[in-house]
C-alpha positions as CSV (number, residue, x, y, z in Angstrom):
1,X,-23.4,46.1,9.0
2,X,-25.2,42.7,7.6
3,X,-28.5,43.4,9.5
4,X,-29.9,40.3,7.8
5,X,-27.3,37.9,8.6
6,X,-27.6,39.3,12.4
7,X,-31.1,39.1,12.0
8,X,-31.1,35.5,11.4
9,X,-29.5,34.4,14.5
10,X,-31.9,36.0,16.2
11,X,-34.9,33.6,14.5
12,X,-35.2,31.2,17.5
13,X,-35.3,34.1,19.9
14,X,-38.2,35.8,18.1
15,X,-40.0,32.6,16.9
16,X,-39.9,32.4,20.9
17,X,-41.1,35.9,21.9
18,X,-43.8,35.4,18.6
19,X,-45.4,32.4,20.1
20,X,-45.7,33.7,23.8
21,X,-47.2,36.8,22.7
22,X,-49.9,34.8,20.4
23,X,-50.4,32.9,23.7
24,X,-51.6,36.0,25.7
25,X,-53.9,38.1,23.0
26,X,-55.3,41.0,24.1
27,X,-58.1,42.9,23.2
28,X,-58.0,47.2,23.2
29,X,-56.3,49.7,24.5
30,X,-55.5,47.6,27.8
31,X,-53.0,44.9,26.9
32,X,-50.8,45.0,30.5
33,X,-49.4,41.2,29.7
34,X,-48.4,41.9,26.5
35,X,-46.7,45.0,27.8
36,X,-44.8,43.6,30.1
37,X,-43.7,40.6,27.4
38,X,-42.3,43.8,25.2
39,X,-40.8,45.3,27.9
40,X,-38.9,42.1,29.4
41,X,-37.8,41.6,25.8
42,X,-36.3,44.7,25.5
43,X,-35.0,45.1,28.8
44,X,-30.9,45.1,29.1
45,X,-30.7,47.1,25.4
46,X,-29.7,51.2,25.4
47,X,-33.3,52.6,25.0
48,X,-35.1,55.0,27.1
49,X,-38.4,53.9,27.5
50,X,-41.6,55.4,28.6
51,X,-45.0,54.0,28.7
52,X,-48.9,55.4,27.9
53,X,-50.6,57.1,30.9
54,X,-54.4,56.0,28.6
55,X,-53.0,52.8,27.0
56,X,-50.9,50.0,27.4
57,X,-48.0,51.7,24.4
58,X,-44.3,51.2,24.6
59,X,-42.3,54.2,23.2
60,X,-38.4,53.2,23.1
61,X,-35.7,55.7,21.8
62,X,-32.6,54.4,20.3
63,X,-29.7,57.2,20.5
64,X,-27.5,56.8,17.4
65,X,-23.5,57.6,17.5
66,X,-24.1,60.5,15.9
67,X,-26.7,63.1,16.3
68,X,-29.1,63.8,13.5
69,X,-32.7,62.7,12.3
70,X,-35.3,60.7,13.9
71,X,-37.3,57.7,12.0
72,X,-40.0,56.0,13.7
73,X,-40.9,52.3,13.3
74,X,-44.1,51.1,14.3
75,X,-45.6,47.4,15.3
76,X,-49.0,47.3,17.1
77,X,-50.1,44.7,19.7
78,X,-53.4,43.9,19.9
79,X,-55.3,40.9,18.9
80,X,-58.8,40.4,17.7
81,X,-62.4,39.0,19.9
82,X,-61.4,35.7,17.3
83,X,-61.8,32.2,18.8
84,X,-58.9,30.4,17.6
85,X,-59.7,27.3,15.6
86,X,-56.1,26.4,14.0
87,X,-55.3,23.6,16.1
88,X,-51.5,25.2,16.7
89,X,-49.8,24.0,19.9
90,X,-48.9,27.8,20.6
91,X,-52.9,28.8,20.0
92,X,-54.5,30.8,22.6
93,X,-57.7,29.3,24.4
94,X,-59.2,32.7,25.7
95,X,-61.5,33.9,23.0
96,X,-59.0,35.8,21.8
97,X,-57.0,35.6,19.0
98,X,-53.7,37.3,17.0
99,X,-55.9,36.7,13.9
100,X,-54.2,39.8,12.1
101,X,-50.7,39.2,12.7
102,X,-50.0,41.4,15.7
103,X,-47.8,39.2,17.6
104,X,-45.5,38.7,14.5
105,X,-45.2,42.8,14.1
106,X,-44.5,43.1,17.9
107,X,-41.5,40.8,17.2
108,X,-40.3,42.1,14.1
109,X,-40.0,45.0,16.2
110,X,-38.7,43.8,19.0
111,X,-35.9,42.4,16.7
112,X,-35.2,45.9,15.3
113,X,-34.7,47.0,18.6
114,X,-32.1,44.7,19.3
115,X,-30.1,44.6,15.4
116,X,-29.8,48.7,15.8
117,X,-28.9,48.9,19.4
118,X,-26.1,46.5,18.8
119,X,-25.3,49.0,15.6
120,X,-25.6,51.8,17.3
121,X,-22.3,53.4,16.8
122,X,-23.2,53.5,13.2
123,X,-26.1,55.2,13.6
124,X,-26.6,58.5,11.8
125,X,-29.7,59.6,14.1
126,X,-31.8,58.2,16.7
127,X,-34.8,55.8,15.9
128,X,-38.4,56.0,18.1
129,X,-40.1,52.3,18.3
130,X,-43.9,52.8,18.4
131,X,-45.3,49.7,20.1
132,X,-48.9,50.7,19.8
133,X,-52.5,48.9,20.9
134,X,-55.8,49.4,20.1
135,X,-55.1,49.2,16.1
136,X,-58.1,46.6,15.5
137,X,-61.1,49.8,16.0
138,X,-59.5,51.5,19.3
139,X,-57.2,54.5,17.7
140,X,-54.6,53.4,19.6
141,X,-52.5,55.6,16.7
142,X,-54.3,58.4,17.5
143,X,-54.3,58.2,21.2
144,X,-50.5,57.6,21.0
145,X,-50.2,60.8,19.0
146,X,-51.5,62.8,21.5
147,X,-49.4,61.6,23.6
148,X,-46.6,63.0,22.2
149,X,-45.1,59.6,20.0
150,X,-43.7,62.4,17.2
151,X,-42.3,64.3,19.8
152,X,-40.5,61.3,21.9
153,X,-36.6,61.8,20.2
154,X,-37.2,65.4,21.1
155,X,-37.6,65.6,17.2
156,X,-40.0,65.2,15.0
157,X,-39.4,61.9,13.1
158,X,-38.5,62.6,9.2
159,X,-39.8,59.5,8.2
160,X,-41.9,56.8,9.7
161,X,-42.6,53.1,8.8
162,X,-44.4,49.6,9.2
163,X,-44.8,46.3,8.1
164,X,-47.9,44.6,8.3
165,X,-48.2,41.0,7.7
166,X,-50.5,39.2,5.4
167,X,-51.9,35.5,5.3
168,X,-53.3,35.3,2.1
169,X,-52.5,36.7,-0.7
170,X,-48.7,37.2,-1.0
171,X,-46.4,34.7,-1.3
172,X,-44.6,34.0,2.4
173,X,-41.2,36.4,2.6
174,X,-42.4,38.6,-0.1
175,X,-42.6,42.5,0.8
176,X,-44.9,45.0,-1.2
177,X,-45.6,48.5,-0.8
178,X,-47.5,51.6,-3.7
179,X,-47.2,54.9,-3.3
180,X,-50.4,57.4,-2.8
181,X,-53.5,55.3,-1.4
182,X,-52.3,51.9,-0.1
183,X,-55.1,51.2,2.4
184,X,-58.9,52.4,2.4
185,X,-60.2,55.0,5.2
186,X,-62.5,52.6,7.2
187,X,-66.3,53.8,9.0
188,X,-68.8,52.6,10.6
189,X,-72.5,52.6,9.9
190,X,-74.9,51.6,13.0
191,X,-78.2,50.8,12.4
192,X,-81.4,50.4,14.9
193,X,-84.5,49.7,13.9
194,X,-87.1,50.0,16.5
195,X,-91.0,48.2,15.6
196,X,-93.5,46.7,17.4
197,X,-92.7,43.1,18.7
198,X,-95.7,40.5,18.4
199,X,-96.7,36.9,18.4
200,X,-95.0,35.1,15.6
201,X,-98.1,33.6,14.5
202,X,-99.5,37.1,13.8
203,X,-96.7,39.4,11.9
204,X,-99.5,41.7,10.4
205,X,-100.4,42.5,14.2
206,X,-96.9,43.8,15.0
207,X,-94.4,46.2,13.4
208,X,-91.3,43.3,12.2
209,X,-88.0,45.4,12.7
210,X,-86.0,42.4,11.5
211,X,-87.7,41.8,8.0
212,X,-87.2,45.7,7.7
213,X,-83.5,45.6,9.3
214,X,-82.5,42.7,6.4
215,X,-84.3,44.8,3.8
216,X,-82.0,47.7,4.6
217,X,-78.7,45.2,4.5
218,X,-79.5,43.9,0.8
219,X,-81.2,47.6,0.0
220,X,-77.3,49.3,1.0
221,X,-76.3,46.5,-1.3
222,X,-77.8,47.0,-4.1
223,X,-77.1,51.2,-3.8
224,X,-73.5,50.5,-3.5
225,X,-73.3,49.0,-6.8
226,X,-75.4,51.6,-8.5
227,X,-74.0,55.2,-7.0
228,X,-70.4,54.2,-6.9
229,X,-67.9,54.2,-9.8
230,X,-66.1,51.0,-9.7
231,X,-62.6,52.7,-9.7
232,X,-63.5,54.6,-6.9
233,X,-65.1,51.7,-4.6
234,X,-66.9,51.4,-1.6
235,X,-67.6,48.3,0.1
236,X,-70.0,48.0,2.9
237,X,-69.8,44.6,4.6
238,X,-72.5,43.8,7.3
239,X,-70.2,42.5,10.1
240,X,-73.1,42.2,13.5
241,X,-76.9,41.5,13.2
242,X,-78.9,41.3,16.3
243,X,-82.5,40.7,16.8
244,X,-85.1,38.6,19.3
245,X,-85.0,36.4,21.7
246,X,-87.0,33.1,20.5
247,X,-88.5,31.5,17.5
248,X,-92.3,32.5,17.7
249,X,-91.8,36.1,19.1
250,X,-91.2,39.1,17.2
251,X,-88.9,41.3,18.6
252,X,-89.2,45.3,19.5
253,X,-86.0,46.3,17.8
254,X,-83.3,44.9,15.2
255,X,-79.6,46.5,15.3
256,X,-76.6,45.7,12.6
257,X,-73.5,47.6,12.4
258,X,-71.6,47.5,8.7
259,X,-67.7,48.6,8.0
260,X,-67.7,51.1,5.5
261,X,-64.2,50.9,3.1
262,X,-63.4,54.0,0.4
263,X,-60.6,55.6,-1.0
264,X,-61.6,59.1,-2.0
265,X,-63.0,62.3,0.2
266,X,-65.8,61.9,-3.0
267,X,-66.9,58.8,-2.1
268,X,-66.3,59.2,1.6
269,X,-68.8,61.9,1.9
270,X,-71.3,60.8,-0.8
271,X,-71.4,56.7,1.8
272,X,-71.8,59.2,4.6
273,X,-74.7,61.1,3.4
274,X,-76.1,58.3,1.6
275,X,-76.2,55.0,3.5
276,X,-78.5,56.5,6.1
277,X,-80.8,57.8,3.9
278,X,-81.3,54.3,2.1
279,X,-82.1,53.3,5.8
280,X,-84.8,55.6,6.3
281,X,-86.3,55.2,3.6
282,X,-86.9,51.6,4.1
283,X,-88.3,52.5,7.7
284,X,-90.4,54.4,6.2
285,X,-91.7,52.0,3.8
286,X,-91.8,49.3,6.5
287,X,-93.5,51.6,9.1
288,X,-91.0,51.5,11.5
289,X,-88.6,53.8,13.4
290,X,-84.5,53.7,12.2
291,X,-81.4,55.0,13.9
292,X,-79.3,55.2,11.4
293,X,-75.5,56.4,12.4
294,X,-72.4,57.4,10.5
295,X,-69.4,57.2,12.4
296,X,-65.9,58.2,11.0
297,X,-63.1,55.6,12.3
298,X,-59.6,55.9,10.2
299,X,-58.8,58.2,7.1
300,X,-57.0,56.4,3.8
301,X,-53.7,55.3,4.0
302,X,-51.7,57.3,2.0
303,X,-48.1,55.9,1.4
304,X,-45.6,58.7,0.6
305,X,-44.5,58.5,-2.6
306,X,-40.6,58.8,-2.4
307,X,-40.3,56.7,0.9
308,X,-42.4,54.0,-0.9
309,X,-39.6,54.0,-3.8
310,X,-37.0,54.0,-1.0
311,X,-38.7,51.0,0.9
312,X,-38.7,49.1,-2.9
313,X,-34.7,50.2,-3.0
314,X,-34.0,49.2,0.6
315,X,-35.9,45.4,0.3
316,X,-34.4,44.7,-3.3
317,X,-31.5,46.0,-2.3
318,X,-31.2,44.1,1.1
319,X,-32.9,40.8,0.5
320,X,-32.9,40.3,-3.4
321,X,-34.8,41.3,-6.0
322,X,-37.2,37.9,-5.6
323,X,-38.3,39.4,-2.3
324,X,-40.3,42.4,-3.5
325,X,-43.1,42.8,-5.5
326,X,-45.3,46.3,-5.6
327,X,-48.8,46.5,-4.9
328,X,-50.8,47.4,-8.3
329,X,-53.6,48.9,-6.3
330,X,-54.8,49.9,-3.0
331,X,-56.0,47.3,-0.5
332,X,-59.5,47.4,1.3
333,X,-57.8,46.8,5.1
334,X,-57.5,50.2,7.2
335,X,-55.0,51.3,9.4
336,X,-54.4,53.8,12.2
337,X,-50.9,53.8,11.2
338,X,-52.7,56.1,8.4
339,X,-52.2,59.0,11.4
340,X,-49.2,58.6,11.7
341,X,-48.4,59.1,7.9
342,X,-50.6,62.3,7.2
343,X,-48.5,63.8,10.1
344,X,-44.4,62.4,8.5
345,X,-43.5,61.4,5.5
346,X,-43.8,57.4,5.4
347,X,-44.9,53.8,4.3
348,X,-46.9,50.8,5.2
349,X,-45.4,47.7,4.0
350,X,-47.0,44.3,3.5
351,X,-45.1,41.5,3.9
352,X,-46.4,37.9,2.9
353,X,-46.8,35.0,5.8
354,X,-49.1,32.2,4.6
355,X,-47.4,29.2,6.5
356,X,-45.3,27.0,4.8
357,X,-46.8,24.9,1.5
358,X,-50.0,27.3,1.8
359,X,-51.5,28.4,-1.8
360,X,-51.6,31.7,-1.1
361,X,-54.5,32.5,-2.7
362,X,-56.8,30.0,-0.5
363,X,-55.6,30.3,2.7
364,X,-57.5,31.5,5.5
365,X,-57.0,35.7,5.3
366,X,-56.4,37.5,8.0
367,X,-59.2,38.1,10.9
368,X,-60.0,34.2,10.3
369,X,-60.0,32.0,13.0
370,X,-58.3,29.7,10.7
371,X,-55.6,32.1,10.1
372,X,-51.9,31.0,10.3
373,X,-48.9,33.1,9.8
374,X,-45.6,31.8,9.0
375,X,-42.6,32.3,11.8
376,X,-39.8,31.8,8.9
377,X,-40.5,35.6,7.8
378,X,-39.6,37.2,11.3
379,X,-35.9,37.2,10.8
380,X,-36.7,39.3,7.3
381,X,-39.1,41.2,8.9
382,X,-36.6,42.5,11.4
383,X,-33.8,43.2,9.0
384,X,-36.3,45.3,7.0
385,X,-37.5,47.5,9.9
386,X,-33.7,48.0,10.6
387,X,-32.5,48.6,7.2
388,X,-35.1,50.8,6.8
389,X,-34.1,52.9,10.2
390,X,-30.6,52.8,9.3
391,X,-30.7,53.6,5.7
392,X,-33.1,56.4,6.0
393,X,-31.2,58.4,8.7
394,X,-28.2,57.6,6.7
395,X,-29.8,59.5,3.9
396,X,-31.4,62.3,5.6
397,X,-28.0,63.0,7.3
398,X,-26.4,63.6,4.0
């Protein structure tokens, strides 16, 4: 079967389904017009399909000719609380945004759907889609897990994939994978600081929680550069700061919540102890009250080393040797998908979209409101899901 030469005449129909999608973002775990897009576009194929009872997922099994293994291929749905600002005549105008990509790996695998079920007679096993929510801070993964995703073939799957699109960084139709850590575990640190609010005019009568609240942001700075061994990183990026109401009144209380990115249970657990402790000590130092929490969000994503040589076999081997290039170390995005992997054997693939002309090493990255993904790689990034699918039952079958 030529999966890619299939793939390509389907480009229009998923440049199509692409741009709808990217039209309708939703936000969460609750994405009911996005589900029904996914489920229009694969209704007529040979799948049975079920839905999430606690989130809007889309599980579809594809019955192979031949009974044998299951591999899962996943694409998540959700967008990002991003107002779009790239001027696209497809661009959404709800405050929402597909500012990661979402709506190209719903199509990818939408395409998969349709190359294997017409190649299904030559299928050594049966293939689980995984369209999935709530990636972007939801667990969507980990709610579909308990679900029973694994368990959907009536077999548990011996090897899972999925392909996650990039606008910066990778040249456009490129692929990429590394086995071991590929993506960082992500947290969340969530700070209150509670003072006493006053007149503006008369900061030594009050208790400032906002001069103390930036003092803690440049203070978890600084620490992070001097407790952490720069090939074992952390990086704590202060993404929300909230305080007051006007000008000339200070406020009662100051809040910031920060993403916390590491690679190693070492550094995981020394962030966790340690970032709160650099808050309360500059509460105390300031005189005012902190809440300082630590909360866990996704583990590392760690990419199984044989399927990540098979995914670097199954691209060159597919597309062409120009269309790979390996990742020389981990990246600092997080992924639920990373649940998925520490329960089967699998890989996260990147695969490079900066539209067409782009330098991909200045165009707006992913989660930008700028961001802009190029269409020309959905055809690739269809063929690649399927090869994978077919390839790997294929193998395990032998």
């Amino acid at each position: 079967m030529n999966l890619r030469d299939d793939a390509r005449a389907l480009a229009g129909d998923l440049v199509q389904l692409r741009r709808a999608l990217h039209r309708i973002p939703e936000v969460g775990l609750d994405l009911p017009r996005t589900q029904e897009t996914v489920l229009a576009a694969l209704d007529g194929l040979p799948l049975e399909i079920s839905t999430g009872t606690g989130l809007s997922s889309v599980t579809a099994v594809l019955r192979g000719a031949q009974e044998g293994p299951t591999v899962l291929l996943r694409g998540d749905m959700d967008a990002l609380p991003v107002a779009e600002k790239t001027g696209l005549d497809f661009a959404a105008d709800t405050g929402r945004m597909h500012a990661c990509g979402h709506d190209l790996h719903t199509s990818m695998l939408t395409g998969a759907a349709k190359l294997l079920s017409a190649h299904r007679d030559r299928l050594a096993g049966d293939v689980v889609f995984m369209f999935q929510p709530g990636e972007e801070g939801f667990d969507g993964a980990g709610q579909m897990l308990a679900e029973g995703v694994l368990d959907a073939s009536g077999s548990r799957p011996d090897a899972a994939y999925a392909i996650h699109v990039m606008s910066a960084g990778l040249r456009s139709g490129v692929f990429g994978t590394r086995g071991g850590p590929a993506l960082a575990a992500s947290n969340v640190l969530k700070v209150t600081v509670n003072g006493e609010g006053g007149h503006g005019s008369m900061p030594h009568r009050a208790k400032d929680p906002v001069q103390a609240a930036c003092a803690m942001v440049t203070a978890l700075q600084a620490w992070i550069t001097r407790t952490f061994d720069v090939f074992d990183p952390v990086v704590l990026t202060v993404g929300t700061f909230h305080a007051g109401t006007q000008q000339n009144v200070i406020p009662d209380s100051a809040t910031f919540h920060a993403t916390v990115r590491s690679f190693s249970p070492t550094a995981q657990r020394k962030v966790r102890e340690g970032s709160p402790e650099v808050c309360r000590g500059i509460a105390r130092a300031y005189g005012v009250e902190v809440d300082a929490e630590f909360v866990e969000q996704y583990p590392v994503t760690v990419n199984d080393h044989a399927e990540a040589d098979f995914v670097a076999h199954t691209v060159r081997e597919a597309l062409g040797e120009e269309f790979y290039a390996p990742l020389p170390q981990p990246l600092h995005g997080s992924e639920d998908f990373s649940r998925v992997i520490a329960e089967v054997p699998g890989a996260m693939l990147t695969l490079g979209s900066p539209p067409a002309g782009a330098d991909p090493e200045t165009s707006p990255n992913n989660h930008s409101p700028l961001a802009v993904f190029d269409d020309a790689v959905l055809a690739d990034g269809a063929a690649v899901y399927a090869e994978l699918a077919a390839r790997r039952l294929t193998k395990a079958a032998a």
